[in-house]
C-alpha beads as a LAMMPS data file, in Angstrom:
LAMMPS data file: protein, C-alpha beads

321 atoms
320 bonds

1 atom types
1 bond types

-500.0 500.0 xlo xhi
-500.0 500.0 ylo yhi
-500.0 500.0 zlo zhi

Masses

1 110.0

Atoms # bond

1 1 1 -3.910 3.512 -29.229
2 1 1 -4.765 4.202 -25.708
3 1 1 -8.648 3.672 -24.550
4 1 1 -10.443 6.930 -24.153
5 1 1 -10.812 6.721 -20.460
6 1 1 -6.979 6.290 -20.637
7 1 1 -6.328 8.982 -22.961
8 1 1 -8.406 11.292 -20.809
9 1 1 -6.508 10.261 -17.845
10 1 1 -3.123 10.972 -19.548
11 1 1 -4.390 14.976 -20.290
12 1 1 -5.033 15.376 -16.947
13 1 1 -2.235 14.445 -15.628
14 1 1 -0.299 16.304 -18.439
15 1 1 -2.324 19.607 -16.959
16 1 1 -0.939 18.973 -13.106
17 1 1 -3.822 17.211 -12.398
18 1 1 -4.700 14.026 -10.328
19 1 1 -5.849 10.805 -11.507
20 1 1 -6.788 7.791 -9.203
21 1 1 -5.698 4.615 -11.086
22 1 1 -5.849 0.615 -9.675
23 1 1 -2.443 -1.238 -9.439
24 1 1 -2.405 -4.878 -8.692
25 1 1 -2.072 -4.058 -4.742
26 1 1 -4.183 -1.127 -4.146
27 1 1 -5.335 1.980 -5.850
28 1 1 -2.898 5.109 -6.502
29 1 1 -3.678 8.864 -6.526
30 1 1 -1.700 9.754 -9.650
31 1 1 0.241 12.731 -10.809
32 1 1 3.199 13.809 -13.538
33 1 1 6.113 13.025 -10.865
34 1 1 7.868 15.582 -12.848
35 1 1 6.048 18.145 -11.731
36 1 1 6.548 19.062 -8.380
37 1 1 3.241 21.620 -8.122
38 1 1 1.078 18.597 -9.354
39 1 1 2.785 16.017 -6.591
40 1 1 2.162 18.911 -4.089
41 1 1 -1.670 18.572 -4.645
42 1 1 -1.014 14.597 -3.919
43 1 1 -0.356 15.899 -0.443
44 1 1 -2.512 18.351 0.233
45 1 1 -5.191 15.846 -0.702
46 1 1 -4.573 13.009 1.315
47 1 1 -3.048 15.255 4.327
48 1 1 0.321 14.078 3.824
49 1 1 3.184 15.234 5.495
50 1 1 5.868 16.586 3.210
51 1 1 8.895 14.357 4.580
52 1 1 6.978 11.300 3.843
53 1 1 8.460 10.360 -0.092
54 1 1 5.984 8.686 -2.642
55 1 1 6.564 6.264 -4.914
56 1 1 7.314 6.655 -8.622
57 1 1 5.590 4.051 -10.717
58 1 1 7.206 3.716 -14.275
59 1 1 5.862 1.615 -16.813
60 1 1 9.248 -0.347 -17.478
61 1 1 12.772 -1.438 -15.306
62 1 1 14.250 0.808 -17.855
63 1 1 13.020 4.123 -17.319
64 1 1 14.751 2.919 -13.924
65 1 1 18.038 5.109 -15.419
66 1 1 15.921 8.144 -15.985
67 1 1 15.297 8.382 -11.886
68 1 1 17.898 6.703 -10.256
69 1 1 21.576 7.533 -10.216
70 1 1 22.742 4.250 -9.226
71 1 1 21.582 1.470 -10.304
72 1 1 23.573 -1.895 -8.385
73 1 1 23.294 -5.075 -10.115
74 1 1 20.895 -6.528 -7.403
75 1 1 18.416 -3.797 -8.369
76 1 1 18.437 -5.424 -11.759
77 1 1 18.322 -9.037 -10.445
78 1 1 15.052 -7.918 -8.416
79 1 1 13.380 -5.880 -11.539
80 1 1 13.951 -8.617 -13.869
81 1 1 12.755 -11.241 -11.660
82 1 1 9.257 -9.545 -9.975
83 1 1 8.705 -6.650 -12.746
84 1 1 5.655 -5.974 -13.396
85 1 1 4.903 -6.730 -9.539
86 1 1 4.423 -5.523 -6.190
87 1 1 7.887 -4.769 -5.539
88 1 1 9.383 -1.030 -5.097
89 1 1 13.501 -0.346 -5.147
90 1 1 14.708 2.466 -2.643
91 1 1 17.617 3.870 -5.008
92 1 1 19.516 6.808 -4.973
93 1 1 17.902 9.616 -6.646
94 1 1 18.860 11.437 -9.997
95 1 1 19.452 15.039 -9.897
96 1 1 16.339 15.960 -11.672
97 1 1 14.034 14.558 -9.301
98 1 1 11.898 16.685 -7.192
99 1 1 12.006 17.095 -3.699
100 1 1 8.300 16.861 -3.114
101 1 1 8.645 13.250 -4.591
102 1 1 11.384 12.054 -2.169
103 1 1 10.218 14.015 1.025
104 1 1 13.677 16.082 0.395
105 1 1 15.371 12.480 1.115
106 1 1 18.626 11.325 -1.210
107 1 1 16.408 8.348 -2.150
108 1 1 13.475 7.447 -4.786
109 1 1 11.351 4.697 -4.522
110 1 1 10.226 3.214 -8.169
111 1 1 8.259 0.658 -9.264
112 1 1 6.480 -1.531 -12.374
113 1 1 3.109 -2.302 -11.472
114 1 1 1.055 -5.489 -12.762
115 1 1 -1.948 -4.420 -13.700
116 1 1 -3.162 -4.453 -17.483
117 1 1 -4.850 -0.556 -16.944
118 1 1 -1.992 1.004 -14.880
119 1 1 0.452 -0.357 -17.755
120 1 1 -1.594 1.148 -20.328
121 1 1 -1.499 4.627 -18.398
122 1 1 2.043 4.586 -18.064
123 1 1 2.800 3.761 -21.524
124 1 1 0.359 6.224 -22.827
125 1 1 1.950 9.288 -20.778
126 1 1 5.231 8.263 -21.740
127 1 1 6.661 9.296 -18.022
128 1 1 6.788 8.357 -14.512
129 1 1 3.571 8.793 -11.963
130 1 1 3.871 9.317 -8.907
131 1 1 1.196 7.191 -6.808
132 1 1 0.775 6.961 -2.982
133 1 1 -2.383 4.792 -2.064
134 1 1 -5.266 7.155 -3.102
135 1 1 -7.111 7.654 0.481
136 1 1 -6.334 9.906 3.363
137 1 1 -3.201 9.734 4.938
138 1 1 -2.950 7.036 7.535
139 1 1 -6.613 5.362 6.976
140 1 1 -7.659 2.005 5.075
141 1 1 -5.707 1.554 1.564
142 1 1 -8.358 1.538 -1.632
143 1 1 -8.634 -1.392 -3.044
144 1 1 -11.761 -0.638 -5.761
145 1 1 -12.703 2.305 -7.577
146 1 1 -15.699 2.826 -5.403
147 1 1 -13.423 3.433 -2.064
148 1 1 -11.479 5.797 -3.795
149 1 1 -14.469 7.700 -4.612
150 1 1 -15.904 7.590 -1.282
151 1 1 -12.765 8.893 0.458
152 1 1 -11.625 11.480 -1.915
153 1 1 -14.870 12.486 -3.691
154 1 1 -13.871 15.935 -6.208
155 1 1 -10.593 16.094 -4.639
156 1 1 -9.261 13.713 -7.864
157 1 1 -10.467 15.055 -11.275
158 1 1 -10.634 11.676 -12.542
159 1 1 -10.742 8.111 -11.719
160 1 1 -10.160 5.010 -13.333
161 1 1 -12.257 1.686 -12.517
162 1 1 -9.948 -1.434 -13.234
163 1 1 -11.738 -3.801 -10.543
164 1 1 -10.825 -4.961 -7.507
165 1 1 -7.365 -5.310 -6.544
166 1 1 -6.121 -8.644 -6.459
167 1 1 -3.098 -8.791 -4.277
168 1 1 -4.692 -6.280 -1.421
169 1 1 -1.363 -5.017 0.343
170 1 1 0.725 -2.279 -0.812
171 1 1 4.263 -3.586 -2.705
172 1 1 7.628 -4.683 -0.770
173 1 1 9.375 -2.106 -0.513
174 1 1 13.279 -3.249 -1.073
175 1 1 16.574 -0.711 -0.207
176 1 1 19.279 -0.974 -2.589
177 1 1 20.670 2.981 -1.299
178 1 1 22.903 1.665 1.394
179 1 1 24.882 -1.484 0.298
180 1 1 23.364 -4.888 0.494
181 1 1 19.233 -5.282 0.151
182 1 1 17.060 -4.671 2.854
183 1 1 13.416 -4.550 3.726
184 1 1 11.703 -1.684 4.818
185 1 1 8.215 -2.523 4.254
186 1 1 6.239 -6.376 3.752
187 1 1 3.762 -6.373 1.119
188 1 1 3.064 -8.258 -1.777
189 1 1 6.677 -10.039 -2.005
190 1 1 7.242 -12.287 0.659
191 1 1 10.682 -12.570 2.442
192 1 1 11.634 -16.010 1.001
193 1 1 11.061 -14.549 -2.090
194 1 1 14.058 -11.845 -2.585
195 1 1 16.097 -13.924 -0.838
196 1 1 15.660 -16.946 -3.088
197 1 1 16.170 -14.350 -6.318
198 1 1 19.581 -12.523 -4.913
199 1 1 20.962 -15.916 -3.185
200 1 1 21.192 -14.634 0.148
201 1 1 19.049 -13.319 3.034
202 1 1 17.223 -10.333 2.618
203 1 1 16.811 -8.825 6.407
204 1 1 13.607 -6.898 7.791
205 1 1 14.573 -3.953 9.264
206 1 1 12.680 -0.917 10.553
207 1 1 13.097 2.894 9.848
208 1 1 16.755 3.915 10.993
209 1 1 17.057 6.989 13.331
210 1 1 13.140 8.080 13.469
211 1 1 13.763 8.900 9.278
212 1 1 10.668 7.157 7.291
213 1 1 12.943 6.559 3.992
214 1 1 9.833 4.457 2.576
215 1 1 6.396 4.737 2.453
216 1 1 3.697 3.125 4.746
217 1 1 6.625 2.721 7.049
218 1 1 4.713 4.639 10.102
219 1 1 4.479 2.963 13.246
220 1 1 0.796 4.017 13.053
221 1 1 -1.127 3.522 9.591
222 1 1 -3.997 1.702 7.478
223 1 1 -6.187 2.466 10.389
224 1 1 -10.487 2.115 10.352
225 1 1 -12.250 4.522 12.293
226 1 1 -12.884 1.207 14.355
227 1 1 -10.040 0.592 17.249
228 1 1 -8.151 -2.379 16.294
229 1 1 -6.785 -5.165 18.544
230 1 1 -4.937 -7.995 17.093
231 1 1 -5.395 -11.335 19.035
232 1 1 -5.046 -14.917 18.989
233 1 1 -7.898 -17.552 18.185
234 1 1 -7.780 -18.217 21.713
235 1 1 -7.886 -14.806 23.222
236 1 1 -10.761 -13.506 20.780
237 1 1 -13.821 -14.904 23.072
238 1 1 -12.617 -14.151 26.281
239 1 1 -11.490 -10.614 25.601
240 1 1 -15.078 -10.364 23.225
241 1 1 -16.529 -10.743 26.513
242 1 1 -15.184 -8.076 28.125
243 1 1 -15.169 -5.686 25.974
244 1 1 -19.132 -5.827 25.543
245 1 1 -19.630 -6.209 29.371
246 1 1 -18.458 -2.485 28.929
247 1 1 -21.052 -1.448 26.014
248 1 1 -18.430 -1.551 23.133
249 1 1 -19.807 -2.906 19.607
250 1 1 -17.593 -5.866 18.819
251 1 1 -16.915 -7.345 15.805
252 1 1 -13.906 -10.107 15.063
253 1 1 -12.238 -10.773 11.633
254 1 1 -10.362 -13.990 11.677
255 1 1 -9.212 -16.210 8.722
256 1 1 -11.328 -18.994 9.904
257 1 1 -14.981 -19.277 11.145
258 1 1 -14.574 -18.834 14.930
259 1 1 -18.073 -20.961 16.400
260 1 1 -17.838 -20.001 20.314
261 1 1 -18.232 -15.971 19.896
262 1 1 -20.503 -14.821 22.521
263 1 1 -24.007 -13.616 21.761
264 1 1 -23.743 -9.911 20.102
265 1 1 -20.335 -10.010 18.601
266 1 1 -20.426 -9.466 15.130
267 1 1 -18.136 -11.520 12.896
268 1 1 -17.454 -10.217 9.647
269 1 1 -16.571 -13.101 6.995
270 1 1 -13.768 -15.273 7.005
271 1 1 -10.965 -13.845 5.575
272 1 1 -9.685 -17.704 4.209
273 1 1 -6.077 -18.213 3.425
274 1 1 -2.831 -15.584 3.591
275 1 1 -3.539 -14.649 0.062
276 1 1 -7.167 -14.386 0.362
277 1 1 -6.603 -12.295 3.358
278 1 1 -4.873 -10.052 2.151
279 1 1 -7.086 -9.368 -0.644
280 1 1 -9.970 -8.476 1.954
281 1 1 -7.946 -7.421 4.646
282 1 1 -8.850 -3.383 3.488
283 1 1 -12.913 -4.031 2.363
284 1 1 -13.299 -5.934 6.051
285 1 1 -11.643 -2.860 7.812
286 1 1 -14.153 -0.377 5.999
287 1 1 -16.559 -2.783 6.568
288 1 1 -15.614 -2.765 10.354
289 1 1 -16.939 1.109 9.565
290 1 1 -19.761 0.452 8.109
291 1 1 -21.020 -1.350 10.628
292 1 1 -20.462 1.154 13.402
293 1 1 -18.336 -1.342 15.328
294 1 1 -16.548 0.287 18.102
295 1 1 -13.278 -2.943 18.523
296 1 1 -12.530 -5.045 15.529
297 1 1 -10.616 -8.092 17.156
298 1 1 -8.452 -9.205 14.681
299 1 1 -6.919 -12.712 14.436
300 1 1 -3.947 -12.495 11.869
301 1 1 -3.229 -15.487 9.424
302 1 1 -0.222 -17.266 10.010
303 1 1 3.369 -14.897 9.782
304 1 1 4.342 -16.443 6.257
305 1 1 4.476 -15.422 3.162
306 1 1 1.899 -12.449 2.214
307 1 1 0.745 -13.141 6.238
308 1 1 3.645 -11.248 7.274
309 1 1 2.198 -8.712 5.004
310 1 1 -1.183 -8.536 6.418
311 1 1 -0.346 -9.295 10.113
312 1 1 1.963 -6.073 9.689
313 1 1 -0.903 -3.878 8.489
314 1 1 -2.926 -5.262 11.196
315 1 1 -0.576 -4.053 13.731
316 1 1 0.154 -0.935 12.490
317 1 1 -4.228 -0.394 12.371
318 1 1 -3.781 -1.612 15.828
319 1 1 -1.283 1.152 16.373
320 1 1 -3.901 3.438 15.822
321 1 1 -4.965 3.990 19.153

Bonds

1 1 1 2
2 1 2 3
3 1 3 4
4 1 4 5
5 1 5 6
6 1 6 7
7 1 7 8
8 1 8 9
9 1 9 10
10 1 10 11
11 1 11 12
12 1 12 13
13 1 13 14
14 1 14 15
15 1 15 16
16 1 16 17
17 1 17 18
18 1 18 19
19 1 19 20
20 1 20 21
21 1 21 22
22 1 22 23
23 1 23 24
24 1 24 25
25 1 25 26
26 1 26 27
27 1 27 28
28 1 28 29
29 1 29 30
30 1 30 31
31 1 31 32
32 1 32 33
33 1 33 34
34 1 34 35
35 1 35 36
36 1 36 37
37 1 37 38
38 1 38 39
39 1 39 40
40 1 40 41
41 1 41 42
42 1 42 43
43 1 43 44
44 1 44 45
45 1 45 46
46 1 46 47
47 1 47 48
48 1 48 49
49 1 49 50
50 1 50 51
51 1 51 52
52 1 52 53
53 1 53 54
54 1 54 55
55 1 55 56
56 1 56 57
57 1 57 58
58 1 58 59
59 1 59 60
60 1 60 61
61 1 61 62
62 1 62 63
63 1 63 64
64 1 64 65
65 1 65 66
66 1 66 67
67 1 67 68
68 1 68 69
69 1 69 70
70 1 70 71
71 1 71 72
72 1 72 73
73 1 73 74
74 1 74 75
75 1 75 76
76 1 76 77
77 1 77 78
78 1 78 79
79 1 79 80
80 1 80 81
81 1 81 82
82 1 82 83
83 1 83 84
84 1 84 85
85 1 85 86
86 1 86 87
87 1 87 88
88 1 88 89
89 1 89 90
90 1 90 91
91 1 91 92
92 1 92 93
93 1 93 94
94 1 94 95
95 1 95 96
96 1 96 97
97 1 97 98
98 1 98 99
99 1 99 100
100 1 100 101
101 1 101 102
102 1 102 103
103 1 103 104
104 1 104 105
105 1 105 106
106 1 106 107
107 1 107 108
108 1 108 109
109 1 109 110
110 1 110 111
111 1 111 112
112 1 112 113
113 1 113 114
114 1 114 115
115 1 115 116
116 1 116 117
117 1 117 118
118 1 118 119
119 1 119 120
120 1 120 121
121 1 121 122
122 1 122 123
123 1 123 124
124 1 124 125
125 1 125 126
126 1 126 127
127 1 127 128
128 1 128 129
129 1 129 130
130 1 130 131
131 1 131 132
132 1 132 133
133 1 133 134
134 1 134 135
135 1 135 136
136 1 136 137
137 1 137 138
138 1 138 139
139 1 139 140
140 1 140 141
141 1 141 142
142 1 142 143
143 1 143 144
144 1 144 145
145 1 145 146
146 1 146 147
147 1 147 148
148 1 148 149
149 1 149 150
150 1 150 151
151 1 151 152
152 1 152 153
153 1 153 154
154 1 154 155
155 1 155 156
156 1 156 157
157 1 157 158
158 1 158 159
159 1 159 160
160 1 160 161
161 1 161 162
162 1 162 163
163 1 163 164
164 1 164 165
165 1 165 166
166 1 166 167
167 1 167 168
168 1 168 169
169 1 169 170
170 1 170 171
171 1 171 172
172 1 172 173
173 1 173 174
174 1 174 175
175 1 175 176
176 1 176 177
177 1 177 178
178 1 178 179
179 1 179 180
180 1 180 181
181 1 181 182
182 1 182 183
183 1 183 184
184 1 184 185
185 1 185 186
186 1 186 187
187 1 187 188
188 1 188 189
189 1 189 190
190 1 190 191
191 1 191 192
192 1 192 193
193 1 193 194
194 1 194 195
195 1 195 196
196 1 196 197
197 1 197 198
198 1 198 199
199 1 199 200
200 1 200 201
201 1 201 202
202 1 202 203
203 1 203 204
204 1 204 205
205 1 205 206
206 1 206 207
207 1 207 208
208 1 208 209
209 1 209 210
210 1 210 211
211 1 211 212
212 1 212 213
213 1 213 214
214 1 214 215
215 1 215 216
216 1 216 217
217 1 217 218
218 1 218 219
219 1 219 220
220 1 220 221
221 1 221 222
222 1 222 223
223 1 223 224
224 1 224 225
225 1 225 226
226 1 226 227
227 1 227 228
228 1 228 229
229 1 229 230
230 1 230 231
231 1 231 232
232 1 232 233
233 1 233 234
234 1 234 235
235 1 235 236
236 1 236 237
237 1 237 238
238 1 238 239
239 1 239 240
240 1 240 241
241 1 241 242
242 1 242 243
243 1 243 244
244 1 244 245
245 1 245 246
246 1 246 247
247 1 247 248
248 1 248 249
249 1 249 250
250 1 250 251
251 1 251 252
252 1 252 253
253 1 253 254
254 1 254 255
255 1 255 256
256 1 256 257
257 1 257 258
258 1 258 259
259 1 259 260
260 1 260 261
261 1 261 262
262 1 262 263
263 1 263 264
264 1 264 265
265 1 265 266
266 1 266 267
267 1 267 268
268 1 268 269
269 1 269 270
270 1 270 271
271 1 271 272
272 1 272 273
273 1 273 274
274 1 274 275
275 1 275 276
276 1 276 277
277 1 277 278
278 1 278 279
279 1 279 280
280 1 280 281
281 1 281 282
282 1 282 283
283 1 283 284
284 1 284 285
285 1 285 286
286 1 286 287
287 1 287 288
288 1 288 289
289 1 289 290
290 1 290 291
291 1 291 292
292 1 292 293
293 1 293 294
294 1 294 295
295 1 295 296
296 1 296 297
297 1 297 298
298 1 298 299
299 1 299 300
300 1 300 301
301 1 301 302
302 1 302 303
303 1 303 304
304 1 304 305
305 1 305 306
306 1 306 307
307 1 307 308
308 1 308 309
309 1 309 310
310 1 310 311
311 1 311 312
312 1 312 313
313 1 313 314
314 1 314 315
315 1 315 316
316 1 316 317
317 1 317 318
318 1 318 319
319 1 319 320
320 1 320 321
């Protein structure tokens, strides 16, 4: 028996509406992916443009038949290995998905997310949801009930509060459309990690042709109001220096405590390892906001793992110029 916040949730989504709902890397803005007027309101409300697909999240690998029609064996290999996780498959679509899901693209993007309350939603409505990060298009990624809130306010009828987020970046997004798997997106899966489960190397590669066939895949994204500058440990003081010798309000995020800052830079915590980092990476970027800073210099972690993750959302913030 669902909770009653749950089974709340579940009737408005079964009316078109939209629910806000926490996954394991951040918050989604929810609605019945089957029904394209209800995933319309998904973009009018975070001022998404129409070509840019969402992602279906189901609430087991295999409701994966029900929206894909073609389902290679490596797609299985991945789902069994990192479902429930922060992984999405690109796959081609069935014929009864809607356009306004895939941005009119031959492709859908599904995943199983681990997270005890987002499981419980998608059992309870029995179909898939379709869930881009629930904030305005191109700013910081929700990662607790309270940003969703503040960004979206009575734009989502409903939201539910399953804590903070505890992996920070959005999923790995994997395509399994065009032969062998690729990556279009880092996230919450590192690298090493698909390859090591398939037995061969997954490659990185970027959007083919202009196309975005995933989401999150813009060259400019997850921005703060703050400009963003990534930078090395031993760039930060120097350029610090320069940018307040021309009035800016400077603040650094680094993973470490950085002890030679010049006098009126404002250094937001530590950020700690590439896991930790990527936890905080979005509540340091509001906070960046919050504190009216006009340059965030940010020094990545190292490009491992989930760092490759979080030193790609730092450069697309960056982007954001």
């Amino acid at each position: 028996m669902p909770s009653s916040d749950v089974a709340a949730a579940v009737e408005v989504l079964r009316r078109g509406g939209l629910v806000a709902f926490p996954t394991e890397t951040v918050y989604g803005l929810g609605a019945d992916a089957a029904n394209a007027d209800a995933v319309a309101r998904i973009y009018s409300v975070k001022g998404r443009p129409r070509s840019h697909p969402v992602i279906v999240h189901l609430a087991g690998a295999t409701a994966i038949k029900e929206w894909a029609a073609d389902v290679p064996a490596d797609a299985w290999t991945l789902a069994e290995a990192f479902w429930p996780g922060p992984l999405t498959l690109i796959l081609p679509r069935s014929a009864s998905v809607p356009d306004a899901v895939t941005g009119g693209s031959s492709t859908v993007g599904l995943r199983v997310p681990d997270q005890p309350l987002a499981l419980e939603l998608l059992e309870a409505f029995a179909g898939g949801i379709a869930a881009p990060s629930a904030n305005r298009f191109g700013r910081v990624s929700p990662t607790t009930a309270a940003h969703v809130r503040a960004d979206l306010g009575a734009d989502v009828e409903l939201v539910l509060d399953g804590g903070p987020c505890f992996v920070g970046v959005e999923s790995t997004i994997v395509d399994l459309s065009q032969g062998p798997a690729r990556i279009l997106r880092l996230g919450g899966l590192s690298v090493d990690d698909l390859s090591d489960a398939l037995g061969h190397e997954v490659r990185v590669v970027s959007s083919p042709d202009g196309r975005t066939p995933a989401p999150g895949t813009l060259p400019s994204h997850y921005a703060p109001a703050a400009r963003v500058e990534v930078v090395s440990v031993y760039e930060v003081s120097e350029r610090a220096r320069v940018l307040l010798s021309d009035k800016h309000r400077v603040g650094v995020l680094a993973p470490t405590r950085i002890d030679d800052l010049p006098d009126g830079v404002e250094a937001l915590p530590p950020a700690g390892s590439a896991a930790a980092y990527a936890q905080c990476l979005y509540q340091r970027l509001r906070e960046a906001d919050r504190r009216g800073l006009d340059v965030l210099l940010a020094v990545p972690p190292p490009e491992t793992g989930i760092g490759a993750a979080v030193t790609d959302r730092l450069r697309r913030a960056a982007a954001n110029r």
